[in-house]
N, CA, C and O atoms as a GROMACS GRO file, in nm:
protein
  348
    1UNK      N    1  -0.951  -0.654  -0.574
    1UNK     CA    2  -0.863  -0.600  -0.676
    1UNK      C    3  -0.786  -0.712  -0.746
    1UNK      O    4  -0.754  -0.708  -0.865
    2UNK      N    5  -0.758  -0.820  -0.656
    2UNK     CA    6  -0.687  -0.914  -0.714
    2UNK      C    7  -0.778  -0.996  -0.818
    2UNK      O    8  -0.744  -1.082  -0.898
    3UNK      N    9  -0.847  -0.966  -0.805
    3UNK     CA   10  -0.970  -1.099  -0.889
    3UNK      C   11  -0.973  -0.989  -1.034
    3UNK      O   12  -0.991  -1.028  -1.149
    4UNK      N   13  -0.959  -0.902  -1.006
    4UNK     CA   14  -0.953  -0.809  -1.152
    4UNK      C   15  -0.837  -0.754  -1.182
    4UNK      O   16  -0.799  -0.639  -1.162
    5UNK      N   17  -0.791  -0.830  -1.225
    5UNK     CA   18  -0.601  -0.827  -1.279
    5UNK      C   19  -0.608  -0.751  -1.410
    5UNK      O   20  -0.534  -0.658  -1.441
    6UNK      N   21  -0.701  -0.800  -1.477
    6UNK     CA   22  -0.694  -0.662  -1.642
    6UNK      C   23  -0.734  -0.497  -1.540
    6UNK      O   24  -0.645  -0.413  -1.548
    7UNK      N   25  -0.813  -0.472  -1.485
    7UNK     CA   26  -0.787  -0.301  -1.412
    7UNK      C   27  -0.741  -0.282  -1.310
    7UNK      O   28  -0.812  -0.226  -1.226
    8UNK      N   29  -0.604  -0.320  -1.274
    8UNK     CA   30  -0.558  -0.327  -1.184
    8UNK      C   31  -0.444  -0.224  -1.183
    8UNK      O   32  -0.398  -0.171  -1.082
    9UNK      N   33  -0.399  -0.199  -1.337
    9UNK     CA   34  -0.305  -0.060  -1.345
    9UNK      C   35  -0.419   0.049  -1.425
    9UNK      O   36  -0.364   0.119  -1.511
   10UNK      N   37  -0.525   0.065  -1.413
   10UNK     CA   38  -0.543   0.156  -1.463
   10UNK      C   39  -0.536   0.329  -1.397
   10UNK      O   40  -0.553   0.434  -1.458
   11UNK      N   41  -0.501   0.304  -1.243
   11UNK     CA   42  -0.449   0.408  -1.163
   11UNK      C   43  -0.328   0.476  -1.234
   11UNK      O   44  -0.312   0.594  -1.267
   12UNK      N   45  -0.225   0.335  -1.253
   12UNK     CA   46  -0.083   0.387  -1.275
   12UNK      C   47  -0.069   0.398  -1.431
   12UNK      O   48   0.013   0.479  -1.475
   13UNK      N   49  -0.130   0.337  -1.501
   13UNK     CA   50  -0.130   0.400  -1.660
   13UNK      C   51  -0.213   0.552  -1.626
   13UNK      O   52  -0.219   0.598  -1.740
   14UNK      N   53  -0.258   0.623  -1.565
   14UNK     CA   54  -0.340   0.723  -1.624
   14UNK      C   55  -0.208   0.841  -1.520
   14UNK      O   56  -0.186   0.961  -1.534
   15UNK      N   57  -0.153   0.751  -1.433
   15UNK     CA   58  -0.049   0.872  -1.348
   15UNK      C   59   0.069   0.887  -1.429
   15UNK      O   60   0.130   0.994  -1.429
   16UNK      N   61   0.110   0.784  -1.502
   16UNK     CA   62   0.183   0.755  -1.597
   16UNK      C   63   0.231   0.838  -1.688
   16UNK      O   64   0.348   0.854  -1.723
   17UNK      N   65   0.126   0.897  -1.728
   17UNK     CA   66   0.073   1.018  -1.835
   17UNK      C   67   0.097   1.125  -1.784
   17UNK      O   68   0.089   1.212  -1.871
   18UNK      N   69   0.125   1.168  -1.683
   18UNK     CA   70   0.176   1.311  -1.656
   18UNK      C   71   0.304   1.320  -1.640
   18UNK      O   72   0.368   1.261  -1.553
   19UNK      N   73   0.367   1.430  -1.764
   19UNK     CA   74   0.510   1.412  -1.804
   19UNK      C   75   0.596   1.442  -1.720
   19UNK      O   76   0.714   1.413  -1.746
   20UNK      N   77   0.557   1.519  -1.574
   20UNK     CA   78   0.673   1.552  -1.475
   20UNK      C   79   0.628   1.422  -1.344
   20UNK      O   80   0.661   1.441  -1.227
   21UNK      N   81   0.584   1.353  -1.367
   21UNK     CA   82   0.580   1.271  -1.234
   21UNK      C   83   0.669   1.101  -1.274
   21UNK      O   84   0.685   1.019  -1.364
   22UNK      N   85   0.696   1.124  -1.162
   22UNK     CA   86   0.782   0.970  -1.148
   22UNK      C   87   0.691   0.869  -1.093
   22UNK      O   88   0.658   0.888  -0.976
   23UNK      N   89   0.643   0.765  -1.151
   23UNK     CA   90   0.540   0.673  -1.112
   23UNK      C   91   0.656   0.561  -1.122
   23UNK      O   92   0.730   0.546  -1.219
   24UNK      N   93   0.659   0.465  -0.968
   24UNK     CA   94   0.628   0.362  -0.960
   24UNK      C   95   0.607   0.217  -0.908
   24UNK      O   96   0.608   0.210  -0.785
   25UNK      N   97   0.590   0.115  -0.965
   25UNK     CA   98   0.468   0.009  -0.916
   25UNK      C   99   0.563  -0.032  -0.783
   25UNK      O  100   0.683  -0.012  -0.765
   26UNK      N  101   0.484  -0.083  -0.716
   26UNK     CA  102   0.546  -0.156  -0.582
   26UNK      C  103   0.524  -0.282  -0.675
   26UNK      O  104   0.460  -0.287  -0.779
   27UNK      N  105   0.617  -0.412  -0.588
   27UNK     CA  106   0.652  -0.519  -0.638
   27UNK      C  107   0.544  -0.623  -0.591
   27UNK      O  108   0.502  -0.712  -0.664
   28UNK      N  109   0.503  -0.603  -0.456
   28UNK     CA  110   0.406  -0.718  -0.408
   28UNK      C  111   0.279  -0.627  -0.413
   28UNK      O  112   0.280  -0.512  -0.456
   29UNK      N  113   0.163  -0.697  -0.360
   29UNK     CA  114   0.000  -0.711  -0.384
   29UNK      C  115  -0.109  -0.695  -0.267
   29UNK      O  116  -0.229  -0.674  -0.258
   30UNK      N  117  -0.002  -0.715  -0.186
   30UNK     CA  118  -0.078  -0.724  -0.045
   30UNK      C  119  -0.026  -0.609   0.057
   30UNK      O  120   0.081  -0.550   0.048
   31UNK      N  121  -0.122  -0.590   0.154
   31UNK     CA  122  -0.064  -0.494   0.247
   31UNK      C  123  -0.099  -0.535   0.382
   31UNK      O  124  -0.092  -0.471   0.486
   32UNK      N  125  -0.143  -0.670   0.356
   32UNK     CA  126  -0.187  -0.793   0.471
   32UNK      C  127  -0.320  -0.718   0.558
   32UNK      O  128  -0.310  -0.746   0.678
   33UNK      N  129  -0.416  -0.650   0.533
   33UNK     CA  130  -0.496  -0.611   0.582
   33UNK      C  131  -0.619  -0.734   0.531
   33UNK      O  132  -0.660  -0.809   0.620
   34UNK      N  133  -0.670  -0.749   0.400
   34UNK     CA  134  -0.718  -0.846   0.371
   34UNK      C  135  -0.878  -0.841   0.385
   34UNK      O  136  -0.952  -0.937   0.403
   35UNK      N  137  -0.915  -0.702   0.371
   35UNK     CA  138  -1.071  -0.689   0.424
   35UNK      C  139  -1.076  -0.626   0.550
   35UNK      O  140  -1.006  -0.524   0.557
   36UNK      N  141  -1.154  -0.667   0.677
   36UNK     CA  142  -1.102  -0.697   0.797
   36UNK      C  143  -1.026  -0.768   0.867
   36UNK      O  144  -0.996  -0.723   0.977
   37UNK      N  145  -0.980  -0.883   0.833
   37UNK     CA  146  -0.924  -0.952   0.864
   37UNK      C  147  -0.801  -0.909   0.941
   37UNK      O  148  -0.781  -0.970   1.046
   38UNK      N  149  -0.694  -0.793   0.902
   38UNK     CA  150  -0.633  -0.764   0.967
   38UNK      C  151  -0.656  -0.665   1.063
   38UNK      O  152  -0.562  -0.633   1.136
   39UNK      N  153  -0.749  -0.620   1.072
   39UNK     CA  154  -0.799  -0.538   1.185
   39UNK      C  155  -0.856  -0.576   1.297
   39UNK      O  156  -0.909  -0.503   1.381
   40UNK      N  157  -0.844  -0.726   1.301
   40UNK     CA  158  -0.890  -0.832   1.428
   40UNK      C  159  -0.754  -0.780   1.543
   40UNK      O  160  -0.637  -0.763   1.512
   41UNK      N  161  -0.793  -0.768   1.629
   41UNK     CA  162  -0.668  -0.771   1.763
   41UNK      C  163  -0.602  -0.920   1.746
   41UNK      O  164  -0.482  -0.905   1.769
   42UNK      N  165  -0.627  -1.050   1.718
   42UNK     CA  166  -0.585  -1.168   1.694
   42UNK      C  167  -0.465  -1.174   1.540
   42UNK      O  168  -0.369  -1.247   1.515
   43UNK      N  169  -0.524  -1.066   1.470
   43UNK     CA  170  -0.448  -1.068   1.318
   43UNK      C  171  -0.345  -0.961   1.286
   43UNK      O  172  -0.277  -0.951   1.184
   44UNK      N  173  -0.346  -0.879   1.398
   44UNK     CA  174  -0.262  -0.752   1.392
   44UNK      C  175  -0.130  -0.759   1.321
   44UNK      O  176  -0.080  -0.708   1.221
   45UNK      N  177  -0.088  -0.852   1.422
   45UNK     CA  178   0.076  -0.843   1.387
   45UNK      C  179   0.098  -0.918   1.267
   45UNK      O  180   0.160  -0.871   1.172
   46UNK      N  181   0.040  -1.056   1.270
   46UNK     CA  182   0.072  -1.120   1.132
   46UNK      C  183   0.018  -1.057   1.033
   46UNK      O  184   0.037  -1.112   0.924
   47UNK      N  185  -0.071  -0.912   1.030
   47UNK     CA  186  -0.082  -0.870   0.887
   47UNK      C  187  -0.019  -0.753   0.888
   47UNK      O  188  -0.045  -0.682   0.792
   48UNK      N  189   0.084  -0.692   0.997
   48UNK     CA  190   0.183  -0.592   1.008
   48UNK      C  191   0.307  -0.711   0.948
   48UNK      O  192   0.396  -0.651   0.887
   49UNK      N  193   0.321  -0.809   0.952
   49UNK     CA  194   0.438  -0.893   0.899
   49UNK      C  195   0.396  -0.907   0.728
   49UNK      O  196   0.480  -0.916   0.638
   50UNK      N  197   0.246  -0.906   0.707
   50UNK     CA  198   0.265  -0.946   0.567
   50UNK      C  199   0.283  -0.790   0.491
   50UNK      O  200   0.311  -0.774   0.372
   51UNK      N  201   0.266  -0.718   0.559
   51UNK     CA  202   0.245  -0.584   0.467
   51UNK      C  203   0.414  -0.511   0.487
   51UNK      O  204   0.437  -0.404   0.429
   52UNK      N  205   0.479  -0.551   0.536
   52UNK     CA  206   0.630  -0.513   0.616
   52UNK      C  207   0.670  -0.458   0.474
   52UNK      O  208   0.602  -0.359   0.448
   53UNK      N  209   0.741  -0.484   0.391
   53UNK     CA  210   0.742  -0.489   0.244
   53UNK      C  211   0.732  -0.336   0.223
   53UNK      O  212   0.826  -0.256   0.228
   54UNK      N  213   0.604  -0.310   0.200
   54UNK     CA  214   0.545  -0.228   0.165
   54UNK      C  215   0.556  -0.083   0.245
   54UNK      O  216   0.556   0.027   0.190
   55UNK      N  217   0.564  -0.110   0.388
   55UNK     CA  218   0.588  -0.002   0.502
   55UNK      C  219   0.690   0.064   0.491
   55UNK      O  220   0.714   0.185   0.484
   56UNK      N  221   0.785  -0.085   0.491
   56UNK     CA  222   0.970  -0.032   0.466
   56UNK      C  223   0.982   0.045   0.327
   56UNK      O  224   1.031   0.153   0.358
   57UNK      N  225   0.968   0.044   0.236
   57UNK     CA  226   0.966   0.084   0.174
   57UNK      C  227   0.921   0.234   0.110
   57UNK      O  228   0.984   0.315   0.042
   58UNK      N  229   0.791   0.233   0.161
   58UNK     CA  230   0.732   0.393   0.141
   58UNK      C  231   0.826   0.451   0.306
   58UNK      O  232   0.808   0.569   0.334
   59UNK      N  233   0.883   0.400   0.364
   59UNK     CA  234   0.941   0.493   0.497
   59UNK      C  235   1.085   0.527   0.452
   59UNK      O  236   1.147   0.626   0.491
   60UNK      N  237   1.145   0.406   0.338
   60UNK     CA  238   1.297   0.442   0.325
   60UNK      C  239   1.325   0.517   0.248
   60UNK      O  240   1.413   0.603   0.257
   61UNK      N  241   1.196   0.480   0.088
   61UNK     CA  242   1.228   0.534  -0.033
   61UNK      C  243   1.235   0.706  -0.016
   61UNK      O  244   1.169   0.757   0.074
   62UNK      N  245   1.314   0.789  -0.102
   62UNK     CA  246   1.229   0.916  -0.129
   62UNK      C  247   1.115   0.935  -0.172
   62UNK      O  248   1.125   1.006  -0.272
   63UNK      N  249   1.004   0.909  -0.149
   63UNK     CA  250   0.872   0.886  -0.193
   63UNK      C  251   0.797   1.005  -0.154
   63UNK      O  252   0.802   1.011  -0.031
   64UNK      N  253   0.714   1.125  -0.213
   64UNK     CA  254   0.635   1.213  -0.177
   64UNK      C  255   0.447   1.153  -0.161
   64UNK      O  256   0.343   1.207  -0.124
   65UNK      N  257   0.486   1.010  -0.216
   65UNK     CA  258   0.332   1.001  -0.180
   65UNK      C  259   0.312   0.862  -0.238
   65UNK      O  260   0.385   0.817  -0.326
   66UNK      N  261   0.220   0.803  -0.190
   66UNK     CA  262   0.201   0.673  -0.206
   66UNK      C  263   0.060   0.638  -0.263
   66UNK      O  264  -0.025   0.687  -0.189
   67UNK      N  265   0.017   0.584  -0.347
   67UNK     CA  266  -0.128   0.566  -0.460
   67UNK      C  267  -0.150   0.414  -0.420
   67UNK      O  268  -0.052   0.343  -0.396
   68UNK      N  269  -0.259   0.372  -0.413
   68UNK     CA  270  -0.335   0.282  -0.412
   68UNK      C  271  -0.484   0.273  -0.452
   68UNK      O  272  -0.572   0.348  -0.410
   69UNK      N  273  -0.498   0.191  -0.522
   69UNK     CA  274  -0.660   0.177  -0.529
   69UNK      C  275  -0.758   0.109  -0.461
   69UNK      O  276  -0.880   0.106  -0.480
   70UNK      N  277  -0.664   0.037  -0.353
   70UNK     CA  278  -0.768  -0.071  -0.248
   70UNK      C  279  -0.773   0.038  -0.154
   70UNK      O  280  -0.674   0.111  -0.148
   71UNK      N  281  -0.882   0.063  -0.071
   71UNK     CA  282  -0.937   0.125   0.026
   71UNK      C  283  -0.874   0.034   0.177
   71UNK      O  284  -0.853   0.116   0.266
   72UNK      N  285  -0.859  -0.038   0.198
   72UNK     CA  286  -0.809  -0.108   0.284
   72UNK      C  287  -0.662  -0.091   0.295
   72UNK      O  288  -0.602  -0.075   0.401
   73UNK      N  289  -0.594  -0.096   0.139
   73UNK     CA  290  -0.444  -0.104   0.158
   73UNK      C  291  -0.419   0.063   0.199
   73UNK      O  292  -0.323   0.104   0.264
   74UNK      N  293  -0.532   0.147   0.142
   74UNK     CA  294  -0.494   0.317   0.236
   74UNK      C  295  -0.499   0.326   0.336
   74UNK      O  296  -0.417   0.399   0.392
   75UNK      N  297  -0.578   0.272   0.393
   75UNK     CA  298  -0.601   0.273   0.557
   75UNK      C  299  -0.482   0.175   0.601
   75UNK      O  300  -0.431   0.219   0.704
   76UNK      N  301  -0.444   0.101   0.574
   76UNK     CA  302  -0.322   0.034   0.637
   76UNK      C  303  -0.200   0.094   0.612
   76UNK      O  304  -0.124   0.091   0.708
   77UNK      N  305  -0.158   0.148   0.509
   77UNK     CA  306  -0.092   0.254   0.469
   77UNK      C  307  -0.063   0.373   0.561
   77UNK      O  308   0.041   0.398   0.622
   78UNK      N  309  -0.190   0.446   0.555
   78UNK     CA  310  -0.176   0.538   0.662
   78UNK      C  311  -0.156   0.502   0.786
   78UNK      O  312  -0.060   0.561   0.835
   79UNK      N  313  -0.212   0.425   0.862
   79UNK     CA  314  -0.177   0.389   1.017
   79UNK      C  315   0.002   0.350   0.997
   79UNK      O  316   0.095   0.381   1.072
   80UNK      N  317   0.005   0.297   0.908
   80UNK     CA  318   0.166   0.231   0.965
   80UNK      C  319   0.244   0.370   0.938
   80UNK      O  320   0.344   0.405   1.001
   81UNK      N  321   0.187   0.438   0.843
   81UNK     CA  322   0.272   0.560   0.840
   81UNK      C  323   0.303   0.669   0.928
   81UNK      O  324   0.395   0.749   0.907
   82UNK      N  325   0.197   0.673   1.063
   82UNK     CA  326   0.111   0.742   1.167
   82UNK      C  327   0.216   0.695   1.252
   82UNK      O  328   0.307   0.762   1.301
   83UNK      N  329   0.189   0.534   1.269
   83UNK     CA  330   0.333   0.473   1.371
   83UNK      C  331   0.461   0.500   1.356
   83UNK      O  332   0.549   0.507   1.442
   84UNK      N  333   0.468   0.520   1.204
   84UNK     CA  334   0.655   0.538   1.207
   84UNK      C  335   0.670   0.662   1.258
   84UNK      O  336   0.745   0.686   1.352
   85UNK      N  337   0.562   0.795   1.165
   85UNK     CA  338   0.671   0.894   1.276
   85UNK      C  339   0.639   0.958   1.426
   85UNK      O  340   0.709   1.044   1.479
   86UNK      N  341   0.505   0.892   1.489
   86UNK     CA  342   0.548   0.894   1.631
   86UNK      C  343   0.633   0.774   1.698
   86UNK      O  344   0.647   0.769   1.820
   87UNK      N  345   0.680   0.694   1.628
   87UNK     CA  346   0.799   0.602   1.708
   87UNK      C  347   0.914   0.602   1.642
   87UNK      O  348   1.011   0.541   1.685
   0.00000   0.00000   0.00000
């Protein structure tokens, strides 16, 4: 996703467009998953540290739902979201 920076909002320009929804962008890029890479037992935590950001955030904000277009950053998404509310 990063290597294609011109369609990179075309998720949030098209959510954009619907006149009762509140869209918007998170500030960073990463959700430290990185492919597999963070799904190594060796990479766990340091890509639970790079994605921290992002966790805190969809857990503090009033947020009804969280959009992504990387398939990786959903799946990391969801698990950390899985952890917060059984812990």
């Amino acid at each position: 996703m990063k290597a294609q920076r011109d369609i990179t909002t075309v998720s949030f320009d098209l959510l954009n467009k619907i006149p009762e929804l509140e869209v918007e962008k998170g500030t960073n890029t990463c959700c430290g998953v990185s492919g597999s890479w963070g799904m190594k037992k060796e990479n766990y935590e340091t890509s639970m540290k790079i994605g921290h950001w992002l966790f805190n955030a969809v857990k503090k904000e009033d947020i009804d739902v969280a959009v992504t277009d990387c398939p990786t950053c959903k799946m990391q998404i969801e698990h950390t979201i899985l952890f917060y509310v059984k812990n």
